[in-house]
BAMARMAR-635863 format. One record per residue (C-alpha): x, y, z. Coordinates in steps of 0.2 Angstrom, whole numbers, plus 2048, in hexadecimal, padded with zeros to 3 digits. Example, Ala and Ser with C-alpha at 12.3 -4.5 7.8 and 13.67 -1.06 7.14 Angstrom:
83E7EA827/8447FB824/
//
This chain:
8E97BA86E/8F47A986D/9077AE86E/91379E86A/91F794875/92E79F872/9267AF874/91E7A8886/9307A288B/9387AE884/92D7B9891/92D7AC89D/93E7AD89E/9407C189C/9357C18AC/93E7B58B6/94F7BE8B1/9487D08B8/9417C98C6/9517C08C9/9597D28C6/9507DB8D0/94F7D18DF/9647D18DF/95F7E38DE/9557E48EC/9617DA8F5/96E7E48F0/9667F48F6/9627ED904/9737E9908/97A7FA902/96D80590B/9727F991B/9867FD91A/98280E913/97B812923/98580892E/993811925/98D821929/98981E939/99C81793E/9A1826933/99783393D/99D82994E/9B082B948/9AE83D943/9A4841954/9B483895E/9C2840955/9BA850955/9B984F967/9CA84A969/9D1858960/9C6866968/9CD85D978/9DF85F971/9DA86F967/9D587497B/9E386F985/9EF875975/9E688597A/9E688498C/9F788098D/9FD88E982/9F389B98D/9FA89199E/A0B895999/A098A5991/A018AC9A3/A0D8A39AB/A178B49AE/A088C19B1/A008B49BE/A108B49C9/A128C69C7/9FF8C99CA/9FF8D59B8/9EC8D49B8/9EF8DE9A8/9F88D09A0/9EE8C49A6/9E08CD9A1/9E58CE98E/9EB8BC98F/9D98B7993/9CE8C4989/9D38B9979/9C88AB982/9BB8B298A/9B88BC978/9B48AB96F/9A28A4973/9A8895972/9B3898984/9A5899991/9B189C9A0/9C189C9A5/9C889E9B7/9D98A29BD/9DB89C9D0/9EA8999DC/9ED88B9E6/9E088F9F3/9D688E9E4/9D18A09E5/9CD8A89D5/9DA8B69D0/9D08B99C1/9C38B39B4/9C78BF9A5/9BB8CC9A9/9C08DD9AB/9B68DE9BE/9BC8D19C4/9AE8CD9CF/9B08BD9D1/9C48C19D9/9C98B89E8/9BA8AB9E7/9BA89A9E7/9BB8939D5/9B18849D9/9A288F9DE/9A38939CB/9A68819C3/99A8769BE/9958679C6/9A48589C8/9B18659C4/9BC86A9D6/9CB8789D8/9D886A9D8/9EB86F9D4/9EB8629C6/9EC8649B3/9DC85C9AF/9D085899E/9BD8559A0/9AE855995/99D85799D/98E859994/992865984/9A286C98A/9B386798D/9BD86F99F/9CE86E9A0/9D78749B0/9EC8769A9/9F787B9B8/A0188C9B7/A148899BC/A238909BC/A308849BC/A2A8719C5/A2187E9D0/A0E87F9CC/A088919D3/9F68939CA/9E988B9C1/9E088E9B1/9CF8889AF/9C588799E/9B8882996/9B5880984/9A387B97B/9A086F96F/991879963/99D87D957/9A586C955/995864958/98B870948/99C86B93F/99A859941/98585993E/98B86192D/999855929/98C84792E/97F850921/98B853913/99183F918/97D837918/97B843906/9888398FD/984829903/97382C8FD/97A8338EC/9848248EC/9758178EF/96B8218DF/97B8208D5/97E80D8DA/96980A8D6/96A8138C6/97A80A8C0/9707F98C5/9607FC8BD/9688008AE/9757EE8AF/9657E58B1/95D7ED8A3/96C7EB899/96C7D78A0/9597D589C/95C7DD88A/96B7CF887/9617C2891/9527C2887/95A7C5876/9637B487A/9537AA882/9497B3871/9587A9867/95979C870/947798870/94679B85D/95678E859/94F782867/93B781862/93E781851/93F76E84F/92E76F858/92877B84D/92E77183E/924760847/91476E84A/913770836/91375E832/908758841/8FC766836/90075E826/8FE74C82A/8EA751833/8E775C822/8E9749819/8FB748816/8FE73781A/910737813/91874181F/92373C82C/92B74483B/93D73E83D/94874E841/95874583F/95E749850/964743860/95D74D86C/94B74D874/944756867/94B74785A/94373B868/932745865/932744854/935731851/92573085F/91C738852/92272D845/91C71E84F/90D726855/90972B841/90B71983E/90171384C/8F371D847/8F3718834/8F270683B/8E4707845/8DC714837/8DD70782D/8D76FA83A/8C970683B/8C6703829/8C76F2827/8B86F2839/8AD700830/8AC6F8820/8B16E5823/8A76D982D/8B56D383C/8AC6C083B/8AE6BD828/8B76CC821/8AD6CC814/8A66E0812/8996E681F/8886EF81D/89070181C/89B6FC80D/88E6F4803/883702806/89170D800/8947017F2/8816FE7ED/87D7127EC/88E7147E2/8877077D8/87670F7D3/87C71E7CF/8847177C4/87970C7BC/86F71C7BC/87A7247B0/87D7157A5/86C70E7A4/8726FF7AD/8696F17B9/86D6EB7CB/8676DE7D2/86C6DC7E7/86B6C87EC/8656C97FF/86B6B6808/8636B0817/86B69C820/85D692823/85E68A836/86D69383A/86269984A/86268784F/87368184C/878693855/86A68D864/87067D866/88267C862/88768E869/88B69E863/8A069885E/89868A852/88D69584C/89A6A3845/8A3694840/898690834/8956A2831/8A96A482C/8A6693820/897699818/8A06AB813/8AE6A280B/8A1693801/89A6A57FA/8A96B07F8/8B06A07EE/8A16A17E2/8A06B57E0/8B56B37DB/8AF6A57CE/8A06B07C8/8AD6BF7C6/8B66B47BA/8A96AD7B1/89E6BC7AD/8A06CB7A5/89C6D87B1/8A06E97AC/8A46F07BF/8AB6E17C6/8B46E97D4/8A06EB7DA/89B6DA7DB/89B6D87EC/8976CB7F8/8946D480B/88B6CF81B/8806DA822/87E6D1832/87A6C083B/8776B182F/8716C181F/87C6C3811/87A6CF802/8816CA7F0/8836DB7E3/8836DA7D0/8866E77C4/8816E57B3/8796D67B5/8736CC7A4/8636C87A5/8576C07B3/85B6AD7AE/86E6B27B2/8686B87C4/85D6A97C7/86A69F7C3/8776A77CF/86A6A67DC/86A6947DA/87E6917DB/87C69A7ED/86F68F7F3/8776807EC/8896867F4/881688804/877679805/88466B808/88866881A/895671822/8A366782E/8A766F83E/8B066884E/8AE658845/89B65A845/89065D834/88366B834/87966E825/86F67D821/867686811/86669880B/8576A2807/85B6B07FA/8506BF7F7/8546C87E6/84F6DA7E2/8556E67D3/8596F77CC/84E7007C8/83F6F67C6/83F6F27DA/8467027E2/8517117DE/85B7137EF/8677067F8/857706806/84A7007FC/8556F37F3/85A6EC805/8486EC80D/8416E47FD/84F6D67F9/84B6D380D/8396D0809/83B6C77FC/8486BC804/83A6BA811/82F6B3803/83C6A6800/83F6A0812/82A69E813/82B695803/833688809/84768D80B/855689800/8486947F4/84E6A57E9/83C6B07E9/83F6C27DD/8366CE7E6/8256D37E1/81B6E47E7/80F6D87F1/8196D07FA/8196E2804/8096DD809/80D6D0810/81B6D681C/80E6E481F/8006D6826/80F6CE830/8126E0837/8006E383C/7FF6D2843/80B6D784F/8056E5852/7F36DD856/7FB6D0862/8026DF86D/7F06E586B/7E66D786E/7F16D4880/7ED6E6885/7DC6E2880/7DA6D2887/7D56CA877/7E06B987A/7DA6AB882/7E169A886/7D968A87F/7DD67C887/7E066787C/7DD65A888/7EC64C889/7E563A88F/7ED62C893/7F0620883/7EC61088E/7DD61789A/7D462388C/7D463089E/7D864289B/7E66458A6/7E96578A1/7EB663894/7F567088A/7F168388A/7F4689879/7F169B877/7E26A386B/7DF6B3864/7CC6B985F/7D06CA856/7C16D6859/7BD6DA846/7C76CA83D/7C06BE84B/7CC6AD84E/7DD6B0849/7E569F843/7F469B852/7FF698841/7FB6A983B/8036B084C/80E6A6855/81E6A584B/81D6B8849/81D6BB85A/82A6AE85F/8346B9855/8316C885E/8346CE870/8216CB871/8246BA875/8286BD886/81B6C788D/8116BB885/8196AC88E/8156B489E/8046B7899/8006A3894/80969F8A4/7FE6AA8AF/7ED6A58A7/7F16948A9/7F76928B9/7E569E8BE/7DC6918B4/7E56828BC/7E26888CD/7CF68E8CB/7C86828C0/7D06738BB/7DA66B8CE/7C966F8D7/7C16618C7/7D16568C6/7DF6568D4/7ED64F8CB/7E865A8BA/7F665D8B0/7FA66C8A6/80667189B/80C682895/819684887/82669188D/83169B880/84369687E/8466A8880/83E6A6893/85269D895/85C6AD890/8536BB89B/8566BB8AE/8476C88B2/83B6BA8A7/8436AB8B0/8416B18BF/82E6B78BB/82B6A48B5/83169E8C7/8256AC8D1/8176A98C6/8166978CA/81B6978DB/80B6A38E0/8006988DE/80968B8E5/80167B8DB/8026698E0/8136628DA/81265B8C9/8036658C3/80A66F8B6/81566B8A8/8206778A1/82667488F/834679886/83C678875/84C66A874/85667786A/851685876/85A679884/86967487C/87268687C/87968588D/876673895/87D67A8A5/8726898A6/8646818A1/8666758AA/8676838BB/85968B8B5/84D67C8B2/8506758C4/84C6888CB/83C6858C4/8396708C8/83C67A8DA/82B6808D8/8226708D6/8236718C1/8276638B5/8346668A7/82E65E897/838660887/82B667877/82B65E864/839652869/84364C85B/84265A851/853663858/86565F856/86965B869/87464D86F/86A63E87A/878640887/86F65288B/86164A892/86B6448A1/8716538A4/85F65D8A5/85165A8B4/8436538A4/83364D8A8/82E647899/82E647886/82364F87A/823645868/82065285C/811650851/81B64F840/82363D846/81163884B/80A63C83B/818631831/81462283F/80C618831/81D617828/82C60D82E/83661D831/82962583A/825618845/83761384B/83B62684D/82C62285B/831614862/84161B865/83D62886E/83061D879/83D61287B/848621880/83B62888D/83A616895/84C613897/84D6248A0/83E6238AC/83562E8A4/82363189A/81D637889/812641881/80B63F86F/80464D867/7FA64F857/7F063C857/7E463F84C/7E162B848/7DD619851/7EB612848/7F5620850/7F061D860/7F0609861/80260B85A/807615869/7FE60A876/80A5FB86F/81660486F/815609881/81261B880/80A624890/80063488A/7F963C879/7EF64A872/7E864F862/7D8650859/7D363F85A/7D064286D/7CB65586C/7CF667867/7D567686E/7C6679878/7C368A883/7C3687896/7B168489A/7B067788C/7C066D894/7B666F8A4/7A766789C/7B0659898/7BB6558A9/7A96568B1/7A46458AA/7AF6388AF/7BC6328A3/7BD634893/7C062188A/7BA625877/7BF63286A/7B764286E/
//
């Protein structure tokens, strides 16, 4: 059962106040029991001592009275007088003896009617410490008082008169006295306990009747605070705290305020995060698929269409690889306002019955979703389609450098395509796919087969992890010769598939799907391992100096655990310095020159050359090539191809040219023709490969071959 504040300091403080009570109770007690019987002992001590004193008066009073009245019958000897004098004593039980004796100390009588103690010595008869002296004399021994008074007559003292008087009367009187003194002392304390308990009750009464008011007129602010903390989480956002006060409880209450507002900001911070991407503040995924499935139902209900516009940048992956992530949300941020420009225009121009729902949002990365409501008719969409690409196809200026890029755009509508926001998304995706494979800057509607095909990609993936499990991949090897000898000087392992059931699968059909997938990297590893194994078993033992190269991943750079794999790979079969090429992409370098750079030199520690792969084709800067430990240069095949026109050909020279300068080779790949080839011995290029010298060939046919001696003609 929950009781509130008051109600526990009110009894908080009730408690504390009859504790506090009943200890001063206590003490007092204590002190009053104490002095009670210290009283009553001084009491009973001073009643003891003047009783004593006057039964010792009382005593002599008597003995003197007796003395004087015997004063007459002594002298005379009346033993008859003296006889009545004494039987007055001797009668009272309190009187155990009495003497009369002269100055011989003789007794002349005791008060008895025999006498039979006459003419004795009185101090045979006396009790210890008592003698016959002729002095008046008051003792008290043990329980009795003795008192010797002399009997005179005149200055002239003739007799003596010896008495003793007990003290069990006096002593019975002062045990009652004491009794009747201890009775109303504790009478007294009972009356005193009794008046205490009930001013302490009185007190607590008062005290808590004024902590119960106090409590109630103090805690009432809080109270008042409770209710509106209640309101404001029950959603009353207008409420506010302030009590108007200047005390702590007004100090509280204006904390409340600021804390109120405090949490409204960042409510609304959290907001703007949940439904606003932070890069481009353009709506995030959540909103628009709030927004899209506010937007079908209802075009449900007014027969309406949708159509959901799914943008993809084409190269943004390599202007992110090669210029860096800060470049690449530059562009990001530029390409948001290009199309958040042309949706505002669009909103203007047409007619859309919701417009609040035409919504530009990115959903992630370089993807960005266009909604219309209502649209017109297909031409209208194909139209808008176009605008984006065409907005997004002229170069974009950053840091004083010009990057250019293209959109793909994947189109899918309500209800032909889909009924719920998640098939709209995942088919506007695959078709936006179609467009990108079309050859970018391309708007593709989405069409049923095009499923198919995302399904084949899928199962292609899937076969790849497969076919490694299964060992169904197998490396071929391209010989590279020496443009100026004919000799085959090495070649490149390139990986091949042979599917169980489908037979070859075409490198094409694979390769780029699994460069996009973690797959990529087990598969690196894989190339690396066979090749090596191949280098050291089969093709040193035939050619010493045989060169291999092996195309590593770009993502090999970006993972330590593969790095590090890369390095123990090579390094145990420790080959001969110079023996295997390792190639890499340009683009893949130029993210971190620094790192690379580390990284690169790790593995030239193993004895590997560094070659850079389809050189030309990226955006790198020359200067980077000073700053990186290369071996040589690949020429990719597209340049090769073009040699026969003045642009091809000087792109080649250039890069010949390049090689030289920098001490250090080429390779030419994809020479397919003479001319080809005697325009690259001219020009001074050192290595080549293609189909004019031979094919990807398995290992036991590239083993064939480096049997005979050289190779001078196409094979």
């Amino acid at each position: 059962m929950k009781h509130s504040l008051a109600t526990r300091y009110g009894v908080l403080l009730a408690a504390m106040t009859a504790f506090v009570g009943c200890c001063v109770l206590v003490v007092n007690l204590y002190y009053l029991e104490h002095y009670a019987r210290a009283s009553i002992a001084s009491g009973q001590q001073h009643l003891s001592t003047a009783v004593e004193q006057q039964l010792i008066r009382d005593a002599e009073l008597v003995a003197t009275t007796v003395a004087n009245n015997l004063d007459a019958a002594v002298y005379n000897s009346d033993f008859s007088a003296i006889q009545e004098q004494l039987e007055a004593l001797t009668q009272q039980s309190s009187v155990p003896y009495v003497y009369i004796y002269d100055q011989q100390g003789l007794i002349i009588h005791d008060g008895s009617t025999e006498l039979r103690t006459y003419g004795l010595p009185v101090s045979e008869f006396l009790p210890p410490g008592l003698s016959a002296d002729q002095t008046k004399d008051t003792q008290k021994i043990g329980r009795y008082i003795h008192i010797a008074q002399p009997i005179t007559s005149g200055d002239t003292t003739f007799a003596m008169l010896r008495l003793a008087i007990t003290y069990k009367d006096a002593e019975s009187d002062i045990q009652n006295l004491s009794t009747d003194l201890e009775n109303q002392g504790q009478q007294l304390r009972n009356n005193i306990l009794v008046t205490s308990l009930m001013i302490i009750a009185v007190l607590l009464a008062v005290a808590t009747s004024i902590i119960f008011l106090l409590s109630q007129h103090l805690l009432s602010p809080v109270k008042r605070l409770a209710e509106r903390c209640r309101a404001y989480a029950g959603g009353e956002t207008q409420i506010h705290f302030q009590l108007e006060r200047d005390d702590e409880f007004g100090l509280l209450g204006e904390a409340l305020e600021e804390m109120k507002d405090s949490i409204n900001h960042s409510q609304r911070q959290v907001e703007q995060l949940a439904y606003h991407d932070p890069l481009t503040q353009l709506p995030n995924r959540r909103m628009f698929n709030e927004e899209l499935s506010k937007l079908i139902h209802w075009a449900e209900r007014h027969g309406s269409h949708v159509a959901v516009l799914f943008i993809d940048l084409d190269h943004f992956k390599q202007v992110n690889d090669v210029a860096g992530h800060e470049v690449g949300d530059k562009l990001l941020i530029q390409a948001a306002h290009r199309l958040s420009n042309l949706v505002a225009s669009l909103a203007d121009e047409l007619d859309f019955p919701v417009p609040e729902s035409l919504l530009l949002s990115r959903l992630g990365g370089d993807e960005f979703v266009l909604l219309l409501p209502a649209y017109a008719d297909l031409q209208q969409i194909d139209r808008i389609a176009t605008q984006i690409a065409d907005r997004l196809d002229n170069s974009f200026t950053i840091e004083d450098r010009r990057y250019n890029v293209s959109a793909s755009v994947g189109i899918t509508l309500f209800p032909e395509h889909g009924s719920t926001v998640t098939e709209l998304l995942k088919q506007a995706d695959i078709a936006m796919y179609a467009a990108k494979h079309s050859g970018r800057k391309r708007h593709r509607f989405f069409k049923p087969d095009m499923n198919t095909a995302v399904i084949s990609k899928m199962l292609i993936q899937q076969g790849v992890r497969d076919a490694m499990a299964r060992n169904d991949l197998h490396l071929a090897y391209q010989p590279i010769v020496d443009l100026q000898s004919g000799e085959i000087l090495g070649a490149e392992a390139l990986i091949r598939w042979h599917h169980p059931e489908k037979g070859n699968i075409p490198p094409d059909s694979f390769i780029p799907l699994i460069e996009k997938t973690d797959l990529i990297l087990p598969l690196t590893l894989w190339t690396l391992e066979r090749a090596c194994k191949d280098l050291t078993n089969h093709l040193l033992p035939r050619r010493p100096c045989f060169k291999l190269s092996v195309n590593i991943s770009g993502a090999a750079l970006k993972e330590q655990s593969i790095r590090d794999k890369i390095h123990q790979i090579i390094s145990s079969y420790a080959l001969p310095a110079h023996t295997l090429h390792l190639e890499l992409t340009e683009t893949s370098m130029m993210e971190n020159i620094q790192s690379c750079a580390d990284i690169l030199y790790n593995w030239k520690g193993t004895g590997a050359d560094i070659w850079i792969d389809d050189f030309g084709t990226g955006y790198s800067s020359l200067s980077y090539l000073h700053s990186l430990p290369i071996d040589g240069l690949k020429i990719d095949r597209s340049f090769i191809t073009d040699i026969t026109q003045i642009e091809g050909n000087q792109v080649v020279e250039t890069i010949i040219t390049l090689a030289h300068s920098l001490g250090i080779e080429t390779i030419s790949e994809g020479i397919e023709t003479t001319i080809q080839q005697q325009f690259l011995q001219s020009r001074g290029g050192h290595y080549g490969q293609g189909y004019l010298f031979a094919k990807p060939a398995p290992l036991e046919q590239l083993t064939h071959i480096l049997d005979k001696e050289s190779v001078h003609e196409p094979l």
